[in-house]
C-alpha positions as CSV (number, residue, x, y, z in Angstrom):
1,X,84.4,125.0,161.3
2,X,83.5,122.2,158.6
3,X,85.3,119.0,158.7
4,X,84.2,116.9,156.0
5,X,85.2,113.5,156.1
6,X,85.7,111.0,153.5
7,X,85.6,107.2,153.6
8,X,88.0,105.2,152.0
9,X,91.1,103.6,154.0
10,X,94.8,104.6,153.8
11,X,98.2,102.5,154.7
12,X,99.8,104.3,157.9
13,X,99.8,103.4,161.2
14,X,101.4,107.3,161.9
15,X,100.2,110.5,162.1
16,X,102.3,113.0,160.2
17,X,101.7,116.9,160.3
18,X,102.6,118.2,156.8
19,X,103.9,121.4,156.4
20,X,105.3,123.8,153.7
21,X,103.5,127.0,151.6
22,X,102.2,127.0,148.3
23,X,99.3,129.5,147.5
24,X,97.4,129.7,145.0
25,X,99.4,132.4,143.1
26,X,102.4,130.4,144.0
27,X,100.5,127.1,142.3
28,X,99.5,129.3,139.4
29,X,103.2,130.2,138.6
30,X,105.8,128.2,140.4
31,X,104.1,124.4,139.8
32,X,103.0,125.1,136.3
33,X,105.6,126.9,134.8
34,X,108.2,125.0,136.7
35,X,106.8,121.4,136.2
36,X,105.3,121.5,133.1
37,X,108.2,123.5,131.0
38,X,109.7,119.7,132.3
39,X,106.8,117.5,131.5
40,X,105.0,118.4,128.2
41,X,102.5,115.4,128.2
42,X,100.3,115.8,130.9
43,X,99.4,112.3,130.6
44,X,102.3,111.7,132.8
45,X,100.9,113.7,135.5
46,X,97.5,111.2,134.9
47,X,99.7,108.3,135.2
48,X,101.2,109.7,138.6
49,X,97.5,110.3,139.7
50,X,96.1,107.4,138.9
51,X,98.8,105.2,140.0
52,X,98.3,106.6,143.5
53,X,95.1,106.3,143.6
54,X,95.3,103.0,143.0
55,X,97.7,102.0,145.6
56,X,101.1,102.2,144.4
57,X,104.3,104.6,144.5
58,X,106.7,103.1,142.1
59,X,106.7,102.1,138.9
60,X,109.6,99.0,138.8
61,X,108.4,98.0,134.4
62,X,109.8,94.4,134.9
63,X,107.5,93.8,137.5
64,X,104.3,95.6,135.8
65,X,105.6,93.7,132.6
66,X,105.0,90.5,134.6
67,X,101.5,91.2,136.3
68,X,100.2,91.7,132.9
69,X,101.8,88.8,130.9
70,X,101.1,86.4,133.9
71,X,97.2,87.2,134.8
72,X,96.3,89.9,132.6
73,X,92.3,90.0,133.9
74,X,93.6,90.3,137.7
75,X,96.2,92.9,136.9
76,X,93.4,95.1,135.1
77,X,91.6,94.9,138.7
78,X,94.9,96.2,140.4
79,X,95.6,98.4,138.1
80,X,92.6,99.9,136.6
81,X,92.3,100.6,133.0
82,X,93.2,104.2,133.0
83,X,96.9,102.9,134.2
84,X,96.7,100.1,131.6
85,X,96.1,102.4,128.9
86,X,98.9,105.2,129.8
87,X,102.0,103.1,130.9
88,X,101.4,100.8,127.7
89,X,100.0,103.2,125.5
90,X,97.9,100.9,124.3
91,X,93.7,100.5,125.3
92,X,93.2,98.1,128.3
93,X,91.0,95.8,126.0
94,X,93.2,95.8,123.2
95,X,96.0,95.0,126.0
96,X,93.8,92.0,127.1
97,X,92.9,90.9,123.8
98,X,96.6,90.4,122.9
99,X,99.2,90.0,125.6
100,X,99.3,86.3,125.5
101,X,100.8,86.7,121.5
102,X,104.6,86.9,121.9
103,X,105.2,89.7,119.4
104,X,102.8,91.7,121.3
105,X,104.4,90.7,124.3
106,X,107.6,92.0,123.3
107,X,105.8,95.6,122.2
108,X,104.3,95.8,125.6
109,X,107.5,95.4,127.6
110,X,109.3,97.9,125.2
111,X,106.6,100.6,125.4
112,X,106.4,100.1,129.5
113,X,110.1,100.5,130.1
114,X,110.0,103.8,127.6
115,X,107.3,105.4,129.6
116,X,109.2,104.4,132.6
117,X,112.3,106.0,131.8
118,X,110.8,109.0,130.4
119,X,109.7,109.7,133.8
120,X,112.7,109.0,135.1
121,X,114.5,111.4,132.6
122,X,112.0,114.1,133.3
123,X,112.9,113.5,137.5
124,X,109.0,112.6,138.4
125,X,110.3,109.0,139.6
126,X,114.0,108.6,141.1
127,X,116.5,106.0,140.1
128,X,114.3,103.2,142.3
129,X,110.9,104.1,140.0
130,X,109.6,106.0,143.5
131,X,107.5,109.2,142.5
132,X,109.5,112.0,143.6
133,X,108.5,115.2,144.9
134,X,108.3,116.6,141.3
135,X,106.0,113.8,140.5
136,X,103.5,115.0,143.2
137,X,103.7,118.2,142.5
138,X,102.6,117.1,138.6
139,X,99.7,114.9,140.1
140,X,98.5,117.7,142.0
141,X,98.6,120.2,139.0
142,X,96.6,117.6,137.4
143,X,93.9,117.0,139.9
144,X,93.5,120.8,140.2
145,X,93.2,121.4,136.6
146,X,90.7,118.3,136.3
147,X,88.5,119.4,139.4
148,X,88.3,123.0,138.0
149,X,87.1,121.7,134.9
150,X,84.6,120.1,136.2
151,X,83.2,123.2,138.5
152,X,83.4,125.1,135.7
153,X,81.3,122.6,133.3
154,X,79.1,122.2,136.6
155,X,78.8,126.0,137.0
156,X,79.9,125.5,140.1
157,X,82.7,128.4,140.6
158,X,80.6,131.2,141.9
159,X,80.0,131.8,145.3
160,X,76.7,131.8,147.4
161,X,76.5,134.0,150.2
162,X,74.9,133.4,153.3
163,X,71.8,135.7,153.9
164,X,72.9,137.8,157.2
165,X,73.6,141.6,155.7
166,X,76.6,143.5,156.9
167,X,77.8,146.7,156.3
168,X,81.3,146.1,155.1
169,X,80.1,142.6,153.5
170,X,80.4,141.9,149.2
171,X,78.3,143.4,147.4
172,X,75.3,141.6,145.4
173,X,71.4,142.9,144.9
174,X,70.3,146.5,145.4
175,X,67.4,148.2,147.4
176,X,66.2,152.1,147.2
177,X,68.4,154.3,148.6
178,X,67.5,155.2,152.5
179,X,68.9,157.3,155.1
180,X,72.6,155.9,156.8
181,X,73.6,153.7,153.1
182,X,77.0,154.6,152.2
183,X,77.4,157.0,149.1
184,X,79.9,154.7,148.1
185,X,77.2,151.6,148.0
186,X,75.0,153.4,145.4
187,X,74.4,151.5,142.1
188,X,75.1,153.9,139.4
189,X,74.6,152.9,136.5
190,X,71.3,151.0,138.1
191,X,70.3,154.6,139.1
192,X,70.6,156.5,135.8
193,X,68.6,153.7,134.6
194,X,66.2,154.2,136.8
195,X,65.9,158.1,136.3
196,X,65.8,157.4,132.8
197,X,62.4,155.0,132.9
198,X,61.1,157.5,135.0
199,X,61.8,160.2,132.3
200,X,63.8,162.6,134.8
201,X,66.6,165.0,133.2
202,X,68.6,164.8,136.1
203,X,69.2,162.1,138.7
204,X,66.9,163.2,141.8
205,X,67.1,160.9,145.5
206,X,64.2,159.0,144.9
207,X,65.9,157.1,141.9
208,X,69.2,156.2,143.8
209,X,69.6,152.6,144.1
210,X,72.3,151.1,146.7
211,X,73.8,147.5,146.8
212,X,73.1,145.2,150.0
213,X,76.2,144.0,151.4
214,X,76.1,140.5,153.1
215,X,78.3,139.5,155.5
216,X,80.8,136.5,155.3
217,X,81.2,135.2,158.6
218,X,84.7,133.5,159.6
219,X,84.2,129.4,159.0
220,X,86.6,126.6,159.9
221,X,86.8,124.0,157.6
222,X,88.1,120.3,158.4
223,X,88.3,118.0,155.0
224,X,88.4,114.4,156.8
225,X,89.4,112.1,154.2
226,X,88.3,108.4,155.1
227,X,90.8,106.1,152.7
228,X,89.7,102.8,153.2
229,X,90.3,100.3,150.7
230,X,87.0,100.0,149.4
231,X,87.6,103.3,148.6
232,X,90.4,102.6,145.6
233,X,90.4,104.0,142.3
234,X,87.5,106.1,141.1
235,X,85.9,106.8,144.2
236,X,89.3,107.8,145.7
237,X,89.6,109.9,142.5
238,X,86.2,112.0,143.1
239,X,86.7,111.9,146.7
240,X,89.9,113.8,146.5
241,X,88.8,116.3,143.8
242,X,86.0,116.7,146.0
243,X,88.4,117.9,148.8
244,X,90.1,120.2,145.9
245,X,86.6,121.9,145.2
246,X,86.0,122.8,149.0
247,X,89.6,123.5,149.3
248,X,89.3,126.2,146.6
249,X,85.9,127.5,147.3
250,X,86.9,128.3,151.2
251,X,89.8,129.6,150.9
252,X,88.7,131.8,147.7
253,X,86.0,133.0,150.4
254,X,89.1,133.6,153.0
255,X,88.0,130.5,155.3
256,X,90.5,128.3,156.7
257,X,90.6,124.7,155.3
258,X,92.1,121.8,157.3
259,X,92.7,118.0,156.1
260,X,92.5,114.6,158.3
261,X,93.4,111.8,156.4
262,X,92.6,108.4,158.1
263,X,92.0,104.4,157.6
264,X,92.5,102.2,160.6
265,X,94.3,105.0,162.2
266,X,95.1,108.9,161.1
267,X,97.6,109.5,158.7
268,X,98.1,112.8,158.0
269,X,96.5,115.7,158.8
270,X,96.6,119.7,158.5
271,X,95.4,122.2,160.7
272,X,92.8,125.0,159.1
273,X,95.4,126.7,156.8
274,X,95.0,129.1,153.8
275,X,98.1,127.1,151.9
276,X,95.7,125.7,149.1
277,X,99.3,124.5,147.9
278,X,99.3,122.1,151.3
279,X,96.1,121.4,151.0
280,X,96.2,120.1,147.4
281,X,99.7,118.5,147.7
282,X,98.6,116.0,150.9
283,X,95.0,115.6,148.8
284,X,96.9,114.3,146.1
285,X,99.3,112.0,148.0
286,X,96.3,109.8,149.5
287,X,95.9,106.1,148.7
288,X,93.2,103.5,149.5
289,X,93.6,100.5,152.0
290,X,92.6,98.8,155.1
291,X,89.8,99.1,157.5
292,X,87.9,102.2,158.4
293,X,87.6,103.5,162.3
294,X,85.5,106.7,161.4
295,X,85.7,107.5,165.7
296,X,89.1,108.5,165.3
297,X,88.8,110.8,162.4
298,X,86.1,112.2,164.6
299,X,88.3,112.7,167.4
300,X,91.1,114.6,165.4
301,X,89.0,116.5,163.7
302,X,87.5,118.5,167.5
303,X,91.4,118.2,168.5
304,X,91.8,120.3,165.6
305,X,89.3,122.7,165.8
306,X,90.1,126.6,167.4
307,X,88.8,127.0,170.7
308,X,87.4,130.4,169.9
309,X,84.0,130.9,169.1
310,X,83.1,129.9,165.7
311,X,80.7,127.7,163.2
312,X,82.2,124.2,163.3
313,X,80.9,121.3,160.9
314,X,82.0,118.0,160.7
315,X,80.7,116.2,157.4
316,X,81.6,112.6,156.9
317,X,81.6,110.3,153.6
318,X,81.6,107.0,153.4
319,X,81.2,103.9,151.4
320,X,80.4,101.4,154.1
321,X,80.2,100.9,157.5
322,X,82.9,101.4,160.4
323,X,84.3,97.7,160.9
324,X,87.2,98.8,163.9
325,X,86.5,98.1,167.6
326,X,83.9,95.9,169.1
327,X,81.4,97.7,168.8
328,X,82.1,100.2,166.2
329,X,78.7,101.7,165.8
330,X,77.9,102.3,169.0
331,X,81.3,103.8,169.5
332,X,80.8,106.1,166.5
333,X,77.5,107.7,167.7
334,X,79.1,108.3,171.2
335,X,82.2,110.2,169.0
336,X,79.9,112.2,167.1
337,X,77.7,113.0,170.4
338,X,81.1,114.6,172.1
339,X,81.7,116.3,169.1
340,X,78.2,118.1,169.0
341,X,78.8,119.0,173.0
342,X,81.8,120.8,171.5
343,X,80.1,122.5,168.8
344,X,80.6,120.8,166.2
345,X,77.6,119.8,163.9
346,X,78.1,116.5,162.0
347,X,76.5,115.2,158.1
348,X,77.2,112.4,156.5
349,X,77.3,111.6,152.6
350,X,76.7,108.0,151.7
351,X,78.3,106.7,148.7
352,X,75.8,103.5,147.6
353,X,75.1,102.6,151.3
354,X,73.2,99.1,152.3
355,X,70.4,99.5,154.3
356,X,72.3,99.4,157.8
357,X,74.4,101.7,156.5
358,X,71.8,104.2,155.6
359,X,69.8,104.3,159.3
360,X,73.6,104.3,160.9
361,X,74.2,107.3,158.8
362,X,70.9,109.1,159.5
363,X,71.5,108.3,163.2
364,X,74.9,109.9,162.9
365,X,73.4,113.1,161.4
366,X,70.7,113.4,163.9
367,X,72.6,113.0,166.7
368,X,74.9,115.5,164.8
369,X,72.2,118.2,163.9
370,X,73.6,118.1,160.4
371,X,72.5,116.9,157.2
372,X,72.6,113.4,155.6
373,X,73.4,112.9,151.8
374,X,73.0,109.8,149.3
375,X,75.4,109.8,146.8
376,X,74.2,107.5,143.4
377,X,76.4,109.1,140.7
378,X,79.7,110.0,141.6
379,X,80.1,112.7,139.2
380,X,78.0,114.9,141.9
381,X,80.6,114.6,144.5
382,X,81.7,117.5,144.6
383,X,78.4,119.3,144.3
384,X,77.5,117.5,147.3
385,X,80.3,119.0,149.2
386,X,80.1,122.5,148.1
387,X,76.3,122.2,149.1
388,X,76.5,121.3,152.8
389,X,79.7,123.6,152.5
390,X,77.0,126.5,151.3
391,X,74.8,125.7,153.9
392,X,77.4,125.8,156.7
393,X,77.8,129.1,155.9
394,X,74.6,129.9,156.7
């Protein structure tokens, strides 16, 4: 099992098991065709996303209107300028450079309610400005779409396969053909070439070629998703489509994905599943705040794991320290020292840690056996992920 954890700090004091199926042919057809025959302008799926990630759940325009008009440069900060720029239509600088002229003034409020009630029209906020259900489900088609855009740019969709051969395994490189290979594992077409280099008019034993097979064996995979509040906006943003890229590259490779989402206490969380759906609709739904208490994420994460024999990995992301408890290093290396008497190997990705953060973070993945990770550009997030993913399999 991997369990790859996330810092970055949600608001919940509960724990709530999410349930419901949506696969991935399900996602292809039901969400797309069903949201977006709705909702031509996927910038209001952007808007969704990016309002979430920055905190919020509704969008009430009178009281956006005001933040803006009142203390434009501190509403940019709570904002971000990605939200600026899609509920005004108008660029965030522009916005700052002219909401204190009255004509603008009355532009801006205009163009805010609009895009307000357009998403109310279209059902993606209810009659309170709350997102709805179908606004989720648009901010999750979003993230997906983004996130495989980027693996694909990144050449990041094809699968590595761990070295152990098997017999009933997938198929990749080939070796000579040899006494108890399968006729059905020759390599055609790479045996007539053969035969034909060597100039032979029919294909004789010596030029057979047959693929290897390597075997995939069964991984458990445990996405811990630290929100804390150092954690909002962009970082959020690549931390969750980070989740969406091991998410899709597991379960294409038929391991079971899991999800703890945490901040001063556990949120949410799903047990290994195959529902990408699930997976990508609870991703999506995460926000930043509070503190971070990176024991207890630990702890769920074992609880969750299968008793049955099997590769478990925990690997944990953060931004900064853990600041619950009294002592909440010490506390953390005694969590991640019970998790490795259970099996479960532990590495940590560092997003721009201080020094102290950096030698608690090797300690972590030392006393894990696992693998420790600096992070300096976010755009390589998600390779990050997939790598100690990759290696896990292994």
């Amino acid at each position: 099992m991997l369990v790859v954890v996330f810092s970055s700090s949600t608001a919940s004091d509960d724990i709530v098991e999410l349930s419901g199926k949506l696969g991935l042919t399900e996602l292809g057809q039901g969400l797309m065709h069903s949201v977006l025959e709705t909702s031509e302008k996927t910038d209001d799926g952007k808007l969704i996303k990016e309002a979430i990630n920055q905190g919020f759940g509704a969008f009430v325009p009178d009281f956006i209107y005001q933040q803006f008009v009142q203390n434009y440069s501190y509403a940019e900060k709570l904002y971000g300028k990605t939200f600026v720029n899609l509920v005004s239509g108008y660029d965030a600088d522009y916005v700052g450079r002219n909401v204190k002229i009255p004509e603008f003034q009355r532009e801006l409020k205009k163009k805010i309610l609009e895009k307000v009630e357009t998403l109310r029209d279209e059902g993606l906020v209810n009659e309170d400005f709350v997102i709805t259900e179908k606004g989720m489900q648009l901010a999750a088609l979003v993230l997906y779409v983004e996130e495989l855009d980027a693996l694909a740019s990144k050449n990041l969709l094809g699968e590595r396969l761990s070295e152990r051969k098997a017999r009933y395994g997938d198929k990749t490189d080939t070796h000579l053909f040899r006494k108890g290979d399968r006729y059905r594992d020759i390599a055609i077409k790479r045996s007539v070439k053969r035969a034909v280099r060597r100039g032979h008019a029919t294909l004789e034993v010596d030029d057979l070629e047959t693929f290897e097979r390597h075997q995939h064996g069964g991984l458990f995979v445990i996405y811990g998703l630290d929100a804390s509040g150092s954690m909002k906006g962009k970082k959020i943003d690549v931390a969750k489509k980070a989740g969406v890229a091991l998410a899709f590259a597991a379960i294409e490779r038929k391991d079971n994905v899991g999800l703890v989402v945490f901040s001063k206490d556990v949120k949410e969380f799903v047990a290994p599943t195959n529902d990408f759906g699930l997976l990508l609709r609870t991703i999506t739904a995460v926000h930043a705040a509070h503190e971070t208490d990176i024991v207890k994420v630990i702890e769920k994460a074992v609880e969750l794991f299968p008793r049955e024999e099997a590769t478990k990995h925990l690997l944990l992301l953060s931004d900064a320290l853990p600041t619950v408890g009294k002592q909440p290093e010490e506390d953390t290396l005694a969590a991640v020292a019970v998790a490795r008497q259970r099996g479960v190997t532990v590495s940590v990705i560092g997003i721009n840690l201080d020094e102290k953060g950096e030698q608690l973070a090797q300690k972590i993945a030392e006393v894990g056996d696992g693998r420790f990770y600096i992070v300096r550009n976010l755009a390589e997030l998600d390779k990050i992920v997939l790598e100690d993913y990759y290696t896990a399999i292994r």
